[in-house]
ZAZA-302801 format. One record per residue (C-alpha): residue number from 0; z negated, y, x negated. Coordinates in nm, 4 decimals, always signed. Last residue first. Layout:
SITE,seq,pz,py,px
SITE,NUM,Z,Y,X
...
***
This chain:
SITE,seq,pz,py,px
SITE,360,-4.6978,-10.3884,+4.3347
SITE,359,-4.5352,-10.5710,+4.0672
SITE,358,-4.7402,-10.8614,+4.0701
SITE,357,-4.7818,-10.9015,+4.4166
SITE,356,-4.3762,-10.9178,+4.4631
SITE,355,-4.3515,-11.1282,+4.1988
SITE,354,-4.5585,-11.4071,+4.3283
SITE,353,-4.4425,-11.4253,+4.6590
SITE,352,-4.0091,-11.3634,+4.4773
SITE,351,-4.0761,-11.6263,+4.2650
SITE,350,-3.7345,-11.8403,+4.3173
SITE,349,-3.5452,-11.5441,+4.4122
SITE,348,-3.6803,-11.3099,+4.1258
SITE,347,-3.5636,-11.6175,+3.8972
SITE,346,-3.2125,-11.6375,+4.0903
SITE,345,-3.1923,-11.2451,+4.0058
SITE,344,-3.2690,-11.2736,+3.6240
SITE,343,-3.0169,-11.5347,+3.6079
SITE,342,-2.7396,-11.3821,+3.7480
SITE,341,-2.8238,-11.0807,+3.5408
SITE,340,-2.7877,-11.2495,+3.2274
SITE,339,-2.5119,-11.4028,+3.3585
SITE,338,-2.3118,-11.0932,+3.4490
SITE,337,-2.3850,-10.9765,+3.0783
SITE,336,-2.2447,-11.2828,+2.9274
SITE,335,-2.3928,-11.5610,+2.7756
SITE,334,-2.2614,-11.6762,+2.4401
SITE,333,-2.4132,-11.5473,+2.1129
SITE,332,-2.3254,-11.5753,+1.8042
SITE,331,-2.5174,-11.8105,+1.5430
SITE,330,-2.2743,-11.9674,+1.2260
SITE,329,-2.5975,-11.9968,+1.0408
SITE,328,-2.5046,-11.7143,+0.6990
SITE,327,-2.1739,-11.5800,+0.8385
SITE,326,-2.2900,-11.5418,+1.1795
SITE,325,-2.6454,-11.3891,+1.0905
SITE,324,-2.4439,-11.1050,+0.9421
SITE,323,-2.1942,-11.0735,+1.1915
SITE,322,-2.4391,-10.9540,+1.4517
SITE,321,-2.3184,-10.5767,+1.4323
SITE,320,-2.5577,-10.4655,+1.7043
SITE,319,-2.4592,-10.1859,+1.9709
SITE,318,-2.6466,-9.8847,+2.0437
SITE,317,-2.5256,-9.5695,+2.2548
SITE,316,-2.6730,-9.2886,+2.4347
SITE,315,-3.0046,-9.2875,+2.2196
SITE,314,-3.3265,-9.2031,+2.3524
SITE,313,-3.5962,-9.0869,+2.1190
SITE,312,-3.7390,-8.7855,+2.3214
SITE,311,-3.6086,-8.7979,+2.6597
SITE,310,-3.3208,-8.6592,+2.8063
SITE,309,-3.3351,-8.3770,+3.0534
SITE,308,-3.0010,-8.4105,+3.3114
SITE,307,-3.2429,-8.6813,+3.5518
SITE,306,-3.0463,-8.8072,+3.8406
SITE,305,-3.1507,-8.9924,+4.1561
SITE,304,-3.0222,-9.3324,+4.2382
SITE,303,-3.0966,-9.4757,+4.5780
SITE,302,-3.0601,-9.8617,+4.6840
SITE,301,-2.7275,-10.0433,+4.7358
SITE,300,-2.8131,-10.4320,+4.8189
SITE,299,-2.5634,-10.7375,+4.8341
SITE,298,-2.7761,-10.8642,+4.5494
SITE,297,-2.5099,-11.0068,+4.2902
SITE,296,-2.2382,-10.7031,+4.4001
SITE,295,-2.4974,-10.4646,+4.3725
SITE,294,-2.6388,-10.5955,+4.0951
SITE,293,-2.2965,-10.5490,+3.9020
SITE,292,-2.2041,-10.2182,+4.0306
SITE,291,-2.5861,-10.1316,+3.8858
SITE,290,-2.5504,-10.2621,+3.5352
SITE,289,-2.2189,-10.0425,+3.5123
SITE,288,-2.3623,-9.7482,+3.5716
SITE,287,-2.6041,-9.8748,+3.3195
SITE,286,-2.3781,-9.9020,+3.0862
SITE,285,-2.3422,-10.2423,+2.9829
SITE,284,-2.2774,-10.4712,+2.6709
SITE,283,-2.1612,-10.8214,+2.5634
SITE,282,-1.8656,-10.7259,+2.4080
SITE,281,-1.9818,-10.5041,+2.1481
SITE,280,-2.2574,-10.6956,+2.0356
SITE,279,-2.4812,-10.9270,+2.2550
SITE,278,-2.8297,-10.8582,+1.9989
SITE,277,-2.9979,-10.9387,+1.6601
SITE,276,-2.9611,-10.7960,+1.3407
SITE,275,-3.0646,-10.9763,+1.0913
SITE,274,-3.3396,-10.9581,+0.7775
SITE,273,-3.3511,-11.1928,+0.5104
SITE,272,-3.6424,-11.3164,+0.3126
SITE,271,-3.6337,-11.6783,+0.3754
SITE,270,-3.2484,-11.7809,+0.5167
SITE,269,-3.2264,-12.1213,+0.2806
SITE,268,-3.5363,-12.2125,+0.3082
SITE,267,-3.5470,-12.1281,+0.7156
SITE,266,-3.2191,-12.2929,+0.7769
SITE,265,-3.3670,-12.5454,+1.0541
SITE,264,-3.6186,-12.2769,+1.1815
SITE,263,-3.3360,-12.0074,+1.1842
SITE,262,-3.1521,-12.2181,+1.4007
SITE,261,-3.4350,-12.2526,+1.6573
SITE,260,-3.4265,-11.9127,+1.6621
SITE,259,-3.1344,-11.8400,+1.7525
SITE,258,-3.1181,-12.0324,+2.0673
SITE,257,-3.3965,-11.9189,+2.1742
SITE,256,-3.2332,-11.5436,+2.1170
SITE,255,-2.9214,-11.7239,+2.3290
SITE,254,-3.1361,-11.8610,+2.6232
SITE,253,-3.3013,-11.5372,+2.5767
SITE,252,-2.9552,-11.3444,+2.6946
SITE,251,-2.8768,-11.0613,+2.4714
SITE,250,-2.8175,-10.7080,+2.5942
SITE,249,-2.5968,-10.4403,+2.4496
SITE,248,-2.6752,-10.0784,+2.5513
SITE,247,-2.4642,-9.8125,+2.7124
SITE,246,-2.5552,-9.4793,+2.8245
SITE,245,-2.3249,-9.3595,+3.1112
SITE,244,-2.6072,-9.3476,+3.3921
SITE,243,-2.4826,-8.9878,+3.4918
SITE,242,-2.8248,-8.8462,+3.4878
SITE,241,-2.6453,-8.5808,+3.1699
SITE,240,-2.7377,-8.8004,+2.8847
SITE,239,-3.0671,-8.8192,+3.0203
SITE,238,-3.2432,-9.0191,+3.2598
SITE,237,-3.0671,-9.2629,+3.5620
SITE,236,-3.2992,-9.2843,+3.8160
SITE,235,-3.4259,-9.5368,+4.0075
SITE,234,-3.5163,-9.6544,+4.3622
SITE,233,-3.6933,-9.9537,+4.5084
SITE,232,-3.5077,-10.2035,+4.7038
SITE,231,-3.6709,-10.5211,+4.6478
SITE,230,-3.3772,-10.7095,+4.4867
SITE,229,-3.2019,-10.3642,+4.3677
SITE,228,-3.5570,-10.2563,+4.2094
SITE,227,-3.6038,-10.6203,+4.0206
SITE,226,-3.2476,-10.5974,+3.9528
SITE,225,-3.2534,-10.2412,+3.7560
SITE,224,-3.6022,-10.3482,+3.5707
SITE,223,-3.4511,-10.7116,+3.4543
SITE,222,-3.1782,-10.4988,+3.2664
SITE,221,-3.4303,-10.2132,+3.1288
SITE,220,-3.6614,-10.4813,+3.0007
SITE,219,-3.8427,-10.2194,+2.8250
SITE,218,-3.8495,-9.8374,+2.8722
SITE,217,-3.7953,-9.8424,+3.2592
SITE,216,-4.0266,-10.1269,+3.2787
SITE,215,-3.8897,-10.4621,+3.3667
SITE,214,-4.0967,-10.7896,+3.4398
SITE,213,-3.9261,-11.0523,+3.2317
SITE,212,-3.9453,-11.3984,+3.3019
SITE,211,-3.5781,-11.4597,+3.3489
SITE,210,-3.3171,-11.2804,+3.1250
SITE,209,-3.2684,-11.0147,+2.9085
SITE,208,-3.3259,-10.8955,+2.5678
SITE,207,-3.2517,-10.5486,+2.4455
SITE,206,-3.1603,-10.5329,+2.1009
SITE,205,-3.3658,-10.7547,+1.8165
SITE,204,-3.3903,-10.6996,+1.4491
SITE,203,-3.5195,-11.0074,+1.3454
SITE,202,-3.7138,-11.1027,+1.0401
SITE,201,-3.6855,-11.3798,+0.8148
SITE,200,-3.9890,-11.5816,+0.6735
SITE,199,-4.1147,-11.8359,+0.3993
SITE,198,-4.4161,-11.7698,+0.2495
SITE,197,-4.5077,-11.8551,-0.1039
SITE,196,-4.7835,-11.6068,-0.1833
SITE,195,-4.6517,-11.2761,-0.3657
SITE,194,-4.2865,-11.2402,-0.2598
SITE,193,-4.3378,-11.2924,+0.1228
SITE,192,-4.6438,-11.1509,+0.1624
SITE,191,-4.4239,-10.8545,-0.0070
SITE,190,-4.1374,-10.8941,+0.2625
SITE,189,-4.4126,-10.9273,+0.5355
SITE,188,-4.5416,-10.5629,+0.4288
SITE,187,-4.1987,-10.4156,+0.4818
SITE,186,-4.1136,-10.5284,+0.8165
SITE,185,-4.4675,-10.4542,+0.9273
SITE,184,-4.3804,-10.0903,+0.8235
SITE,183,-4.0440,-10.0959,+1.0077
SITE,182,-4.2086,-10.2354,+1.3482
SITE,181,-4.4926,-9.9309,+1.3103
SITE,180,-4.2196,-9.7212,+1.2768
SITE,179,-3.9991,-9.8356,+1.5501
SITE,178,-4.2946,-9.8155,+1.7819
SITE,177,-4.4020,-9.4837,+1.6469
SITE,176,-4.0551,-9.3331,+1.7292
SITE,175,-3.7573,-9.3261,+1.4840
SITE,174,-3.7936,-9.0397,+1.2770
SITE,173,-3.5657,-9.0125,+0.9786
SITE,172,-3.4353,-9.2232,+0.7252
SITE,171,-3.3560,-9.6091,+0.7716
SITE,170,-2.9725,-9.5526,+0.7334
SITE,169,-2.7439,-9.8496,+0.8490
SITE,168,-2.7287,-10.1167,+0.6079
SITE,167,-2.8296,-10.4295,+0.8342
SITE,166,-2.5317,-10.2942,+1.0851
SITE,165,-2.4737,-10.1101,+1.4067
SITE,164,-2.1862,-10.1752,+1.5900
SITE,163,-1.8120,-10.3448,+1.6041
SITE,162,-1.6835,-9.9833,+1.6335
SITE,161,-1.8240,-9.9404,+1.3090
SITE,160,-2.1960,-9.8375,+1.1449
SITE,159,-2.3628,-9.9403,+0.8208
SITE,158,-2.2851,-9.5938,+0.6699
SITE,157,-2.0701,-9.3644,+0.8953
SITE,156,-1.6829,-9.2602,+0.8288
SITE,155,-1.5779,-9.2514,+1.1595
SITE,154,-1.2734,-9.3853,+1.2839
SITE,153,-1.2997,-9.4630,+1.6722
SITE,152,-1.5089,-9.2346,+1.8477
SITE,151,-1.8021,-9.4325,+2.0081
SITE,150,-1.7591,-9.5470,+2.4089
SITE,149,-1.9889,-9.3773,+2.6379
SITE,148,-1.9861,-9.5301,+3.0238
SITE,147,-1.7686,-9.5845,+3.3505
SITE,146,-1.5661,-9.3553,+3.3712
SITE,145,-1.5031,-9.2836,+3.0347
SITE,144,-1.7046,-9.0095,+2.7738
SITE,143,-1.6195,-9.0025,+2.4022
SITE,142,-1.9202,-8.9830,+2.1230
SITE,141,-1.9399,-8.9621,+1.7970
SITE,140,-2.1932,-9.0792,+1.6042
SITE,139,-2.4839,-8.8079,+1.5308
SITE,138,-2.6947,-8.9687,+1.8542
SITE,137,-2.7990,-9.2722,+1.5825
SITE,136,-2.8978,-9.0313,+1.3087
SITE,135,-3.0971,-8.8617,+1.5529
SITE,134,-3.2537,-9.1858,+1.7073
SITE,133,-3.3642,-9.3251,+1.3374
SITE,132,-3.2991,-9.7291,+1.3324
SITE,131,-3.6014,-9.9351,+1.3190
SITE,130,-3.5596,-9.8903,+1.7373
SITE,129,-3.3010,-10.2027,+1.6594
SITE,128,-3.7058,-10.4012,+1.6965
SITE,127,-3.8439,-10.6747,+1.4581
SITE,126,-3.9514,-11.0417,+1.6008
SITE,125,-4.1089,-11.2072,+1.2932
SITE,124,-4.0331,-11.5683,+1.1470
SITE,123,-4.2910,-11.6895,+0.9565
SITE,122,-4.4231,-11.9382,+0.7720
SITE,121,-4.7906,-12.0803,+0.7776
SITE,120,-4.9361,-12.1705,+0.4621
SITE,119,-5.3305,-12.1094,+0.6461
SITE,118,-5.4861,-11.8615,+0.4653
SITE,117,-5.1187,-11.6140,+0.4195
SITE,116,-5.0250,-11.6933,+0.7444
SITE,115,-5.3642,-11.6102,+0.8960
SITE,114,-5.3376,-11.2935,+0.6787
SITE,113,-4.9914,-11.1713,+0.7832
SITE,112,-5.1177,-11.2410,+1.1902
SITE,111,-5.3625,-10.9814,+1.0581
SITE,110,-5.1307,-10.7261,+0.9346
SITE,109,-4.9063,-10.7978,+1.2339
SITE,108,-5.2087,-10.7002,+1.4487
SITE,107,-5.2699,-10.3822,+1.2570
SITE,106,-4.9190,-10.2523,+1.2435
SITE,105,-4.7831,-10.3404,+1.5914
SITE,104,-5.1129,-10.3571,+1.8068
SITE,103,-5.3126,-10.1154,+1.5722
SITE,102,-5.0893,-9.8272,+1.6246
SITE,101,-4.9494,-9.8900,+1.9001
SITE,100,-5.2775,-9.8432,+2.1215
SITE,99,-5.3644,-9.5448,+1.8699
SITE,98,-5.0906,-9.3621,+2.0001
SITE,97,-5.2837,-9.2934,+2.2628
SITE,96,-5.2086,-8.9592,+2.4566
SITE,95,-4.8433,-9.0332,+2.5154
SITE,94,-4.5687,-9.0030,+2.2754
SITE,93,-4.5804,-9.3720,+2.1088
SITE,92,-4.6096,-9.5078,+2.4598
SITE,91,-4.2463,-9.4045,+2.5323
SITE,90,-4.1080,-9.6605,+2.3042
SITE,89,-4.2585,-9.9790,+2.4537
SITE,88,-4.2541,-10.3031,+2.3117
SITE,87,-4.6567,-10.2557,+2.2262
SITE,86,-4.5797,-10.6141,+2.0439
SITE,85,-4.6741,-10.9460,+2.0252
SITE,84,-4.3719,-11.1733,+1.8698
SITE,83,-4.4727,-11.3149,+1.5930
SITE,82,-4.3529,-11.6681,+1.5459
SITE,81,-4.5868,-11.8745,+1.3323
SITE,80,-4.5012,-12.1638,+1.1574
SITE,79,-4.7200,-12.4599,+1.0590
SITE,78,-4.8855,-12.5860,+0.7175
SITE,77,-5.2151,-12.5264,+0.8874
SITE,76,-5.3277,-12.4710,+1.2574
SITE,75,-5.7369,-12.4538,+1.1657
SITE,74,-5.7596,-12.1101,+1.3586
SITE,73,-5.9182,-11.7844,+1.3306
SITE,72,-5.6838,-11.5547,+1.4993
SITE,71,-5.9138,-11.4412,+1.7468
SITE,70,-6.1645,-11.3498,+1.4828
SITE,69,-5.8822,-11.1355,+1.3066
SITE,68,-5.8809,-10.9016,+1.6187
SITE,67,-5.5623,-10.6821,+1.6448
SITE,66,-5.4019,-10.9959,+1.7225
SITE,65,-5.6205,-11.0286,+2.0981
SITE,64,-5.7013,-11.3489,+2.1971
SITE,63,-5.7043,-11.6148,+2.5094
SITE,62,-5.5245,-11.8918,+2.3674
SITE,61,-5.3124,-12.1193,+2.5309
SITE,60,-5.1358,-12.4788,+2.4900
SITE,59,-4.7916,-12.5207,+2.5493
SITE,58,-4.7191,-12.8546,+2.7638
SITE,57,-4.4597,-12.7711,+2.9874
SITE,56,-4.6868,-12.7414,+3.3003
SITE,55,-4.9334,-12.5357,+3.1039
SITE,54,-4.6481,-12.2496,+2.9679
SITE,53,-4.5350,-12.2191,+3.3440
SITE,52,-4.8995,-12.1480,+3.5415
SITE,51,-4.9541,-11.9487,+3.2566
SITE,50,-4.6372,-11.7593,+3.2613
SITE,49,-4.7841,-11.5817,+3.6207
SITE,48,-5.0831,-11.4101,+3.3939
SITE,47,-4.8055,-11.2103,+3.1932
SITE,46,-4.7193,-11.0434,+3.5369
SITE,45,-4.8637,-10.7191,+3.3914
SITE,44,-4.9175,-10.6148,+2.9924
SITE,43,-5.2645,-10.7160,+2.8735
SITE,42,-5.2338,-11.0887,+2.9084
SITE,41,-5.4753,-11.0753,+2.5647
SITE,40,-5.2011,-11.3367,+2.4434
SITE,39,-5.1885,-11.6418,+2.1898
SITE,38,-4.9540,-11.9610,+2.2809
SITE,37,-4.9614,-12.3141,+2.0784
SITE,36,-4.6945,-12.5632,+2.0760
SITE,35,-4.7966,-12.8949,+1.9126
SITE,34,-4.4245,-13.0466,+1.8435
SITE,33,-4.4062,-13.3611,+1.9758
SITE,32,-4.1321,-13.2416,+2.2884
SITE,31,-3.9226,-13.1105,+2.0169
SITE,30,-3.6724,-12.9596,+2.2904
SITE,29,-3.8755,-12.8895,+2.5527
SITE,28,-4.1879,-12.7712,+2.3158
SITE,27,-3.8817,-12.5375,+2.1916
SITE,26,-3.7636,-12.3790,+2.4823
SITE,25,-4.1141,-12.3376,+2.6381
SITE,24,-4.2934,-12.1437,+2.3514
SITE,23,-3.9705,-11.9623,+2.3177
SITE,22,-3.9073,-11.8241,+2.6981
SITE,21,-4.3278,-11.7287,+2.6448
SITE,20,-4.3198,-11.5794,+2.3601
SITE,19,-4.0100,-11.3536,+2.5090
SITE,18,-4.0844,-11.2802,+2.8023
SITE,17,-4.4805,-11.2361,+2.7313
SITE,16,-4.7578,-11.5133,+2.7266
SITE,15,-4.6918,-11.6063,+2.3683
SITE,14,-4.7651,-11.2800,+2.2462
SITE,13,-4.8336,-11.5049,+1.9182
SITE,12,-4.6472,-11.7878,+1.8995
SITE,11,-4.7849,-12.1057,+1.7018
SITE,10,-4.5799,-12.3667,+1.5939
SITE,9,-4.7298,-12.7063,+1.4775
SITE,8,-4.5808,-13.0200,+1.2967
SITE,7,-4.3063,-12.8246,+1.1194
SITE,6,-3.9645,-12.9561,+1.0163
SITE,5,-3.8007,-12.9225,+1.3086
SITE,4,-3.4534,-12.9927,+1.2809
SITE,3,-3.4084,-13.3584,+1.3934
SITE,2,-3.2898,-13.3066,+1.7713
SITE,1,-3.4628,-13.4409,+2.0931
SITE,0,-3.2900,-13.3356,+2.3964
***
């Protein structure tokens, strides 16, 4: 393993007990095993208590604490970088009765994990969202319908948008859920702590990410949620977009987000102050149709599949990332395809199948 790229002593991850904290805190303390690898979560969101076992026999270190408290984030780690990746990751809890909860967990938590940087000379690299990107201006690209999923029109004269995907450019106007929003305002806020005291930090756009560790809701984690539910047999429903299960996203395998980011770490002077779009791309994408013929085949189970015509508010039937930004400037694409991704996912539920069927019920 080894590798001479880190240039930091100490990384700290914040959400660090989630899929995707968690898949990083491990990757890296692996691969610089003396790097001091420090985890922060409030284990609020479920089966976030079963990475503990995990991040301890690696050799991360935890922290019980909450980022919308600045005492929890009161720390001596200096001259280090922090990788901020707590979030509310779900869309649908910006239209509920509390969208307080978002609020201060995306805005005012990055506002204080800001701070600590800003006290303690920590750079940054910060885990955005593609839900920056306004739903209605999203759903306005052409559409055509085959059998197995949406494809875009070819052609189209649309800002920061081609048949390769979404781009950096692509219009920020218009509503694009309170998560999105609260992701686009921390975007903006780093870029000044970025300007004003010395920080260096990129931000990341991400798609969906997929992969092991991640216990699937329908609005997050919508790969790991189909398996988990052909693996244990539970039903679904495909939502919107006519309950045909024809929307497609792109999905990016957290072996290929870690590494990503270790990348960035290594180019981080050079990269400071850019932002990327992150995800599989055209070719690494599925309908979900198309997710469930391929965890039927990887599961040997069929389950039942009810229909929902109404779509909901901020859904998009399409969205594809135009990586070939952040391949020009560190030569990172990624590699692992859908079917692996999946693969994966299911010999994880395998291994912990005790643990994860307590969790999840």
């Amino acid at each position: 393993m080894g590798g001479n790229s880190m240039n930091y002593q100490t990384l700290l991850v914040t959400g660090g007990a989630g899929f995707v904290g968690s898949n990083l805190a491990v990757y890296l303390k692996k691969k610089y095993p003396a790097l001091r690898v420090i985890v922060l979560d409030n284990l609020k969101r479920r089966g976030s208590e079963l990475t503990l076992t995990r991040l301890k026999e690696s050799g991360v270190e935890f922290m019980h604490g909450d980022i919308r408290c600045p005492e929890d984030l009161a720390h001596d780690i200096r001259d280090g970088l922090l990788i901020e990746c707590s979030a509310e990751p779900s869309v649908l809890a910006g239209y509920g009765d509390n969208p307080m909860y978002v609020l201060k967990t995306n805005l005012v938590g990055t506002l204080n994990c800001l701070e600590l940087a800003r006290k303690n000379h920590l750079d940054l690299i910060f885990l955005s969202t593609s839900r920056v990107y306004p739903y209605e201006t999203l759903n306005l690209i052409k559409t055509v319908e085959k059998e197995t999923r949406f494809e875009w029109m070819p052609g189209q004269a649309v800002s920061g948008w081609s048949e390769e995907g979404v781009n950096e450019s692509f219009s920020l106007d218009g509503p694009k859920s309170l998560y999105g929003a609260t992701k686009l305002a921390s975007e903006v806020i780093l870029q000044e702590y970025l300007a004003a005291y010395g920080i260096k930090g990129v931000v990341n756009r991400c798609g969906v990410i997929a992969g092991p560790w991640q216990f699937g809701k329908v609005d997050q984690g919508v790969f790991s949620l189909w398996m988990l539910a052909h693996y244990f047999k539970k039903p679904l429903s495909y939502i919107g977009f006519g309950g045909k299960g024809k929307q497609v996203r792109d999905l990016l395998h957290i072996d290929d987000l870690s590494t990503l980011i270790d990348l960035q770490i290594a180019n981080l002077p050079a990269i400071s102050g850019k932002v990327y779009n992150v995800g599989g791309g055209k070719d690494i994408s599925l309908s979900l149709l198309e997710t469930t013929q391929i965890c039927q085949e990887i599961t040997g189970n069929r389950i039942e599949i009810s229909s929902e015509i109404q779509t909901r508010q901020g859904d998009v039937s399409i969205y594809l990332t135009d990586y070939r930004k952040v391949y020009s400037d560190i030569g990172w694409q990624p590699q692992k395809t859908p079917q692996e991704a999946l693969l994966d996912t299911y010999n994880w539920i395998r291994s912990c199948e005790g643990q994860l069927k307590t969790a999840l019920t």
